[in-house]
C-alpha positions as CSV (number, residue, x, y, z in Angstrom):
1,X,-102.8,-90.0,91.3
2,X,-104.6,-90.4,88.0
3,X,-107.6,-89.3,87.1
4,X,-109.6,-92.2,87.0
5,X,-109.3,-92.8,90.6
6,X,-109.4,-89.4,91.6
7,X,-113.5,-89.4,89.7
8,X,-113.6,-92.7,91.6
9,X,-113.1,-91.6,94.6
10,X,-114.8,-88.3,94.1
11,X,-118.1,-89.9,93.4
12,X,-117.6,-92.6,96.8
13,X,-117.2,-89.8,98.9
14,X,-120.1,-87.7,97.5
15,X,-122.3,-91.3,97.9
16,X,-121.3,-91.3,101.1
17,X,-122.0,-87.6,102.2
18,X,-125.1,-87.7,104.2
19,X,-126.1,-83.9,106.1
20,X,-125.9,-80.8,103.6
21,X,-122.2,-79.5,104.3
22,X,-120.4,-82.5,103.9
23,X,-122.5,-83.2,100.2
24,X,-121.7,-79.2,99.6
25,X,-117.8,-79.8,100.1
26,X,-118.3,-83.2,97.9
27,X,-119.5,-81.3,95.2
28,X,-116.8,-78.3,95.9
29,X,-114.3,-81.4,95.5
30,X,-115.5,-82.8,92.1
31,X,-116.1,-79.1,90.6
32,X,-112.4,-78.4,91.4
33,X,-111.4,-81.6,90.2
34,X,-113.5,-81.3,86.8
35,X,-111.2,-77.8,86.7
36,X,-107.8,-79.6,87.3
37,X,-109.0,-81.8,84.6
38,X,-110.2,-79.7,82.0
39,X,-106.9,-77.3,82.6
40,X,-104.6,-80.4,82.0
41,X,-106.6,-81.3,78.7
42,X,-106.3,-78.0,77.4
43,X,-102.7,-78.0,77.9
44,X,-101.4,-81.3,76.7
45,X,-104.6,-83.0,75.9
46,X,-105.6,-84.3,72.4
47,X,-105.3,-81.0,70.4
48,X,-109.2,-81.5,69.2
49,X,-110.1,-81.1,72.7
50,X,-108.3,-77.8,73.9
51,X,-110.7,-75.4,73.4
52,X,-114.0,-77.2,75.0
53,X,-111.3,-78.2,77.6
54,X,-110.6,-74.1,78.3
55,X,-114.2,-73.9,78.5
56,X,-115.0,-77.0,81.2
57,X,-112.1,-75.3,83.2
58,X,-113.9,-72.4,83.1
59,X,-117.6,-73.2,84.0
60,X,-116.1,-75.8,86.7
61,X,-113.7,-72.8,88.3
62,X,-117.6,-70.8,88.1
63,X,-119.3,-74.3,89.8
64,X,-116.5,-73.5,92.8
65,X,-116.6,-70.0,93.2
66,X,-120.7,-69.9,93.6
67,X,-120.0,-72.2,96.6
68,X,-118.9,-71.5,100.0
69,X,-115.5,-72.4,100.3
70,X,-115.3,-75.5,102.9
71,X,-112.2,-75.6,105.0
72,X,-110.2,-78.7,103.5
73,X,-106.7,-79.6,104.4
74,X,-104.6,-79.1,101.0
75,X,-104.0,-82.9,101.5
76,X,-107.5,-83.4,101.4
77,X,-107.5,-81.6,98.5
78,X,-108.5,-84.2,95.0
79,X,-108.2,-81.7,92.3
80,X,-104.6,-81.0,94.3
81,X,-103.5,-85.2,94.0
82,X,-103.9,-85.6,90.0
83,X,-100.5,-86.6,88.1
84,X,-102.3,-88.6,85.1
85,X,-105.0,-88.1,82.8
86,X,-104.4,-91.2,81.4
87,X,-106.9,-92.2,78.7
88,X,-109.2,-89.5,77.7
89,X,-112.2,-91.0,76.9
90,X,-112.1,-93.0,80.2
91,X,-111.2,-90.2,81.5
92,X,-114.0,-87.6,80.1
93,X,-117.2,-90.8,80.5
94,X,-116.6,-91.3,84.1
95,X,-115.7,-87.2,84.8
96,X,-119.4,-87.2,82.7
97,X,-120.9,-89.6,85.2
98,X,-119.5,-87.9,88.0
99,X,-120.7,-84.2,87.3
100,X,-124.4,-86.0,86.7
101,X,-124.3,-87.4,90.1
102,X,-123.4,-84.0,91.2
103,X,-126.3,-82.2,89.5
104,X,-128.9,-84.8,91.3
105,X,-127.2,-84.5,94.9
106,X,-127.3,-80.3,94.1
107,X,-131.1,-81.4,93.3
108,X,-131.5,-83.4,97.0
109,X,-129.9,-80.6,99.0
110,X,-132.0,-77.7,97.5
111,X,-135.2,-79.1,97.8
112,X,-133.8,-79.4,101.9
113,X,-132.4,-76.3,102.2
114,X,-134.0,-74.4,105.0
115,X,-132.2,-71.3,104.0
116,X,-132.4,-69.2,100.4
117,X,-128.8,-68.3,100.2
118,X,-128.1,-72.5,100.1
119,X,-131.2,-73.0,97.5
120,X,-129.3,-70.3,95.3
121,X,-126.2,-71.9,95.3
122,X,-127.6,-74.8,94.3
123,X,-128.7,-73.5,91.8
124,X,-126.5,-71.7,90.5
125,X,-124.2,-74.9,91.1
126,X,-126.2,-77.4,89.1
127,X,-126.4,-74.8,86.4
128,X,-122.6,-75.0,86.3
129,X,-122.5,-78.9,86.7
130,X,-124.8,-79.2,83.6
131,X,-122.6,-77.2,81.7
132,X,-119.8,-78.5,82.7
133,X,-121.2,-81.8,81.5
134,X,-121.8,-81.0,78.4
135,X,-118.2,-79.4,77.6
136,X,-117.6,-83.4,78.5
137,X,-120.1,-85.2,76.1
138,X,-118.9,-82.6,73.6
139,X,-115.3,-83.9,73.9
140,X,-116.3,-87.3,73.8
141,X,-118.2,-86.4,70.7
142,X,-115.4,-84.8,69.5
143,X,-113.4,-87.9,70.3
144,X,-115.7,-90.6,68.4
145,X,-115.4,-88.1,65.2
146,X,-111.6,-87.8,65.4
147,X,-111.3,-91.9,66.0
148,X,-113.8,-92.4,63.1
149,X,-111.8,-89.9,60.5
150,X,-108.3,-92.0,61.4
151,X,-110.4,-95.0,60.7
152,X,-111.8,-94.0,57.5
153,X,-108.1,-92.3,56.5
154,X,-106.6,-95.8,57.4
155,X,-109.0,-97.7,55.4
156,X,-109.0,-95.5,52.5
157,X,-105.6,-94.1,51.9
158,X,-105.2,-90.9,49.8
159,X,-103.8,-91.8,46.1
160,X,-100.2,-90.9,45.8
């Protein structure tokens, strides 16, 4: 499945998760599938966004492993479905949207954590999430600047 509707469904489900386990194995989903992502970019992405890509595979891989692992039949499994990046920048915006709405359900299940253990993971978590997100603008950036030099170098052609 692409990517697209992988973030799509990714962000239904974790709308849709209502008592604190189910929103913790949402957000277990879209971390693992912001690692799927940023692995597949840094292998046959746009060669401007390898390296951040290394890094958003490796801060999502971190917004994972500070979670309890929920029990999730490998069909169930998002991160395990995607084929297709498809297009990039659509793509990296709605992954961008996707990790935001991930920070601010981390924020609602914190603040109703009974225990400390959850709390910390939640932090922890939406520390990963922000970072993560900003490996993502930092693409996009890194996107608009590329698209703008090959528009410039079209417009302007070197003398021969």
């Amino acid at each position: 499945m692409d990517a697209v509707r992988l973030i799509a469904a990714s962000r239904r489900a974790l709308a849709r998760s209502g008592e604190i386990p189910e929103t913790m194995t949402e957000v277990w989903q879209a971390q693992a599938l912001a690692q799927a992502i940023g692995s597949r970019l840094a292998v046959s992405g746009p060669p401007e966004l390898r390296g951040e890509a290394l890094g958003l595979t490796e801060l999502a891989g971190r917004g994972c492993g500070v979670l309890d692992v929920p029990s999730i039949d490998v069909a169930d499994l998002r991160a395990a479905q995607l084929t297709d990046l498809g297009d990039a920048r659509r793509t990296l915006l709605d992954l961008g949207g996707l990790l935001g709405e991930v920070g601010i359900a981390l924020v609602g299940v914190a603040c109703a954590a009974d225990d400390e253990s959850t709390y910390w993971q939640c932090m922890e978590a939406i520390d990963a999430a922000d970072e993560s997100r900003d490996r993502v603008l930092e693409m996009l950036r890194r996107l608009a600047a590329r698209d703008q030099n090959q528009g410039v170098a079209e417009r302007d052609p070197a003398p021969g």
